[in-house]
C-alpha positions in Angstrom: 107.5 106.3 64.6 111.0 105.7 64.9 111.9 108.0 62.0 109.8 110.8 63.0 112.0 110.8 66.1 115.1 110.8 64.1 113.6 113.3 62.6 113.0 115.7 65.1 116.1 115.3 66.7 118.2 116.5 63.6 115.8 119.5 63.5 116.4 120.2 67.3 120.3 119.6 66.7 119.9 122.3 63.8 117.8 124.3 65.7 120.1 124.2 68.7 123.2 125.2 66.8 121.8 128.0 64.9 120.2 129.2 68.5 124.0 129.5 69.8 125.1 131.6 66.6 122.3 133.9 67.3 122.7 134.0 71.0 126.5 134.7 70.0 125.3 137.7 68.4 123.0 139.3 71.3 124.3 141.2 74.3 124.9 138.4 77.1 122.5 140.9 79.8 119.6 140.9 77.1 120.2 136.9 76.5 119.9 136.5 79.9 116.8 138.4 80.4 115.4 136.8 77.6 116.1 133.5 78.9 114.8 134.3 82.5 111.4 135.6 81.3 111.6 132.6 78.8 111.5 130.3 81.8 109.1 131.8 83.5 106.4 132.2 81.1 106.7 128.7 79.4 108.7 129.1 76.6 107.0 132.5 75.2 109.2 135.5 75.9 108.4 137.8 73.3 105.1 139.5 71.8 104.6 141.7 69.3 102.1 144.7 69.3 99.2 144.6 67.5 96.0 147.1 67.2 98.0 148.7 70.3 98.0 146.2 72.5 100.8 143.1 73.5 99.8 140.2 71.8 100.7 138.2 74.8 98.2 139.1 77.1 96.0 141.7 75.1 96.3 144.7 77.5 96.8 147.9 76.0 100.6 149.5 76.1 100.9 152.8 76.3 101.3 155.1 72.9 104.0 156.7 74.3 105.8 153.4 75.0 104.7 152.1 71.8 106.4 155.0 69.9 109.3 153.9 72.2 109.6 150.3 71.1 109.2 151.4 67.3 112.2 153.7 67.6 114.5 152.5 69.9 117.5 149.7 70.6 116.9 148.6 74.2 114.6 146.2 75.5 111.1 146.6 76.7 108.9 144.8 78.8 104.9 144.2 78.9 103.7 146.2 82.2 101.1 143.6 82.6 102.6 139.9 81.3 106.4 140.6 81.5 106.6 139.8 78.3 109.5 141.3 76.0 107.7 144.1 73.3 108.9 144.4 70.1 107.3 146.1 67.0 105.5 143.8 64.1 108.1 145.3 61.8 111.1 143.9 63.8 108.9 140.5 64.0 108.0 140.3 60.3 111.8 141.1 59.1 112.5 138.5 61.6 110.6 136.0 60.1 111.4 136.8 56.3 115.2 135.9 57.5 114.2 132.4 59.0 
């Protein structure tokens, strides 16, 4: 049990510091609305979209908003969850470079 813990903590220390190089990186008014919705919804800021609709809460988001997310820079919420949007080809690059 003991090294389990051990364990984990090295991963959260690793975790941690590679979290400040990327937060390093991001505009400090998009870290911090990340980091409020973060709080607020538990730990889960961001969903992608999938069949059309936010795969946090499963409502529907707009086509003309989803063309939005697809092709723009700026940040965009979930009308009904809060929940930051961002296309499954920004979330599958994302998690090739993990």
């Amino acid at each position: 049990l003991k090294g389990i813990i051990k364990a984990n903590e090295r991963e959260e220390t690793k975790l941690s510091a590679k979290r400040e190089i990327v937060a390093a990186k991001v505009r400090r008014s998009d870290y911090n609305t990340y980091t409020r919705i973060r709080k607020a919804l538990g730990g889960k800021a961001v969903a992608t979209i999938t069949r059309g609709a936010c795969t946090g809460c499963h409502n529907v988001v707009p086509p003309q908003r989803q063309i939005e997310i697809r092709t723009s820079a700026r940040l965009f919420t979930c009308e009904s969850c809060g929940r930051l949007l961002i296309s499954p080809n920004v979330a599958s690059e994302l998690e090739k470079s993990a």
